[in-house]
C-alpha positions as CSV (number, residue, x, y, z in Angstrom):
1,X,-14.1,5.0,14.7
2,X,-16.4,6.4,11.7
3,X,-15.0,3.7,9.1
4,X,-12.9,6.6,7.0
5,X,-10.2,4.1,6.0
6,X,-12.4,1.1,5.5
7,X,-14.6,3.3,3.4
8,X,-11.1,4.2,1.1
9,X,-9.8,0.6,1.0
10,X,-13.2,-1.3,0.9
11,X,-13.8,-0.1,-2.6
12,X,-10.5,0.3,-4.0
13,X,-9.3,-3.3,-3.3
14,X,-12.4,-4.5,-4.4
15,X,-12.8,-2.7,-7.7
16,X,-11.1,-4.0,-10.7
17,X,-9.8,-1.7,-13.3
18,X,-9.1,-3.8,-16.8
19,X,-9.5,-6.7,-14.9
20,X,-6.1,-5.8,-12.8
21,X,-6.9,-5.2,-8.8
22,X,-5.3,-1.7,-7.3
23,X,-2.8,-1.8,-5.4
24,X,-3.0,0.3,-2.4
25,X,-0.7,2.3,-0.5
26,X,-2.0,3.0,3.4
27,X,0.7,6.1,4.3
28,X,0.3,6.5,8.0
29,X,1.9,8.9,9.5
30,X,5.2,8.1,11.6
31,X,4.9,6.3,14.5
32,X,1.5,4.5,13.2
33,X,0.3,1.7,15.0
34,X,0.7,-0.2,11.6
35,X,-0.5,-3.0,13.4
36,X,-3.8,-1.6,14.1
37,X,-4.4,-1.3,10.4
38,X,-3.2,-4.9,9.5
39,X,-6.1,-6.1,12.3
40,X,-9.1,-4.3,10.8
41,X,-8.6,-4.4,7.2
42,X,-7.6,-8.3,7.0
43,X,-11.0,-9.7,7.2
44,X,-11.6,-7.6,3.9
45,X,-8.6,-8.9,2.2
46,X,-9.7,-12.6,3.0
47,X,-13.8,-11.4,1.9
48,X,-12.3,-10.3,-1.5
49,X,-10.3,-13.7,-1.7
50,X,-13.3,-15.9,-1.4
51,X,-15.5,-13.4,-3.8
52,X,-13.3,-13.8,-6.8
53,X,-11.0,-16.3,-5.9
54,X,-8.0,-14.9,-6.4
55,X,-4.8,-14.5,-3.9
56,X,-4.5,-11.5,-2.1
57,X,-1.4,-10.0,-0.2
58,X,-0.9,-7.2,2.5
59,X,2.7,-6.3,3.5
60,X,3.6,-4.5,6.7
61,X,6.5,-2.8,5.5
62,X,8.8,-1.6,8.2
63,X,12.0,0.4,8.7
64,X,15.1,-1.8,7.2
65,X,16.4,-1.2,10.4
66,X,13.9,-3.4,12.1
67,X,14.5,-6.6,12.8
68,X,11.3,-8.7,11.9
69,X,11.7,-6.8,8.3
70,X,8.6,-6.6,6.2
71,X,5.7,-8.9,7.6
72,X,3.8,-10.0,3.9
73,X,0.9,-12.5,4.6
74,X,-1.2,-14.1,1.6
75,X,-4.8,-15.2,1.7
76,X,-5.5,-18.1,-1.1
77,X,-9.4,-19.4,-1.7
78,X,-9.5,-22.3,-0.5
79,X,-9.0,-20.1,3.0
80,X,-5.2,-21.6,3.5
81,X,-2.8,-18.8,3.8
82,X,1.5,-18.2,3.7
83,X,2.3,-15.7,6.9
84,X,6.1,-16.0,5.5
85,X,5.9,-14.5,2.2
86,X,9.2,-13.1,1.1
87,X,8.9,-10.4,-1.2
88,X,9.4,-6.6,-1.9
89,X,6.1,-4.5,-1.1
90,X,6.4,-3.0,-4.5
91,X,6.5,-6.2,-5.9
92,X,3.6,-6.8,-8.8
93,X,1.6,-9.4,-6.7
94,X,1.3,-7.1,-3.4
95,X,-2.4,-5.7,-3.2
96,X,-2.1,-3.7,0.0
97,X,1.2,-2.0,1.8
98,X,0.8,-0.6,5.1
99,X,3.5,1.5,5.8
100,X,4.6,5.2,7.8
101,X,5.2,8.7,5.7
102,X,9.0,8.2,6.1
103,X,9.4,4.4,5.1
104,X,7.4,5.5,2.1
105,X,9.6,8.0,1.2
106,X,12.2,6.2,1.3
107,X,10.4,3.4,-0.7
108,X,9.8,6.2,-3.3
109,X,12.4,7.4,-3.9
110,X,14.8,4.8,-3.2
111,X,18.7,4.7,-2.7
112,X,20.7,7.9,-3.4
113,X,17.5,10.3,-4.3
114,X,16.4,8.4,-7.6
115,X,13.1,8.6,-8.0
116,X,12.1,4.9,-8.1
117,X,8.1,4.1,-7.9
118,X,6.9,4.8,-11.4
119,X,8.9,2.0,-13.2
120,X,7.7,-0.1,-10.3
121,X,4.2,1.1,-11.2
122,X,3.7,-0.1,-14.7
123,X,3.8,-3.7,-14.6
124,X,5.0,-6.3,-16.9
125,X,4.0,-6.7,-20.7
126,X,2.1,-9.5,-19.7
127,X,0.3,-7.7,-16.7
128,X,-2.0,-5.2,-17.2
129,X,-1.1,-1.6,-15.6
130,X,-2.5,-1.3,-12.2
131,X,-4.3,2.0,-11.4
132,X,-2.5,2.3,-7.5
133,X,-3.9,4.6,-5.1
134,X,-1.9,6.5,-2.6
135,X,-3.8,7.1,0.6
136,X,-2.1,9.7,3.3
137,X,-4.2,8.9,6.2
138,X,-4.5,11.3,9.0
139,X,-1.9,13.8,6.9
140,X,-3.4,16.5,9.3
141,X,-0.8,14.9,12.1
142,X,2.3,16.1,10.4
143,X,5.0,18.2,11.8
144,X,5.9,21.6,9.9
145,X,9.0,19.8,8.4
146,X,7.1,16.4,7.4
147,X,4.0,18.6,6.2
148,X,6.4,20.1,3.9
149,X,7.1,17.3,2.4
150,X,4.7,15.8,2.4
151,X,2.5,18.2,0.2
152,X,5.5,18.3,-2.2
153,X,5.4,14.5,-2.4
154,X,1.6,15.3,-3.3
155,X,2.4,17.2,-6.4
156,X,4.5,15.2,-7.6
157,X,1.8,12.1,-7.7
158,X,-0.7,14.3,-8.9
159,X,1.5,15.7,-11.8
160,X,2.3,12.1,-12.5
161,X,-1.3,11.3,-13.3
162,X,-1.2,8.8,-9.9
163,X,-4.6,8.6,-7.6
164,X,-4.1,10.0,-4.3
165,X,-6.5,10.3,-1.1
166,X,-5.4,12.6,1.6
């Protein structure tokens, strides 16, 4: 209720880096009301779409197991936007991924244990690289096991030069 997580995305959606927008990762932790996030922080999104008039996208991404699959929405300037957008949240266009510690694990790391985020990370030749930030929001509501992890998964992005907010 203080605005913590608007004051994180607020500025990091809005700042561009070599003319690139972040990308941001919202890690809540399992069992996150996902939801609740999409509601508050859309009205940004669409503020940032009319400022510089560029497309924006947030993707729900939940559990492969669910049914309704990842829910991607995009906000064009002339205030039209697609509800149905098909596409990967690691995909190069996707400026905001709501997601839970686990699903982003599994995200990270991909099938079979590869590590698979950085390559994701760097763009194309004709993009310039995205500075992402990785936002653990309330990481105090881990379990022992999940805490575990999760600082591990911490050390890692920190020793990979990546931004995180915890």
């Amino acid at each position: 209720g203080a605005g913590k997580v608007e004051a994180v995305v607020i500025p990091a959606l809005g700042l561009r880096r070599g003319g690139a927008p972040r990308r941001l990762f919202l890690i809540g932790p399992d069992g996150s009301p996902l939801d609740d996030y999409l509601y508050r922080l859309v009205p940004y999104l669409k503020a940032f779409v009319q400022a510089d008039e560029t497309p924006r996208t947030v993707c729900l991404d939940l559990a492969e197991e669910d049914t309704q699959g990842n829910e991607c929405r995009r906000f064009f300037p002339d205030g039209t936007e697609d509800p149905h957008v098909a596409t990967n949240p690691l995909e190069a266009d996707v400026d905001l991924i709501l997601t839970t510690f686990s699903r982003f694990r599994e995200l990270f790391f991909g099938s079979g244990g590869v590590h698979a985020l950085p390559a994701v990370l760097l763009g194309t030749q004709e993009q310039p690289p995205r500075r992402d930030l990785f936002f653990f929001d309330e990481a105090h509501s881990y379990g022992g096991d999940a805490f575990s992890r999760f600082h591990r998964l911490v050390e890692f992005l920190f020793a990979q030069d990546l931004d995180v907010l915890v």
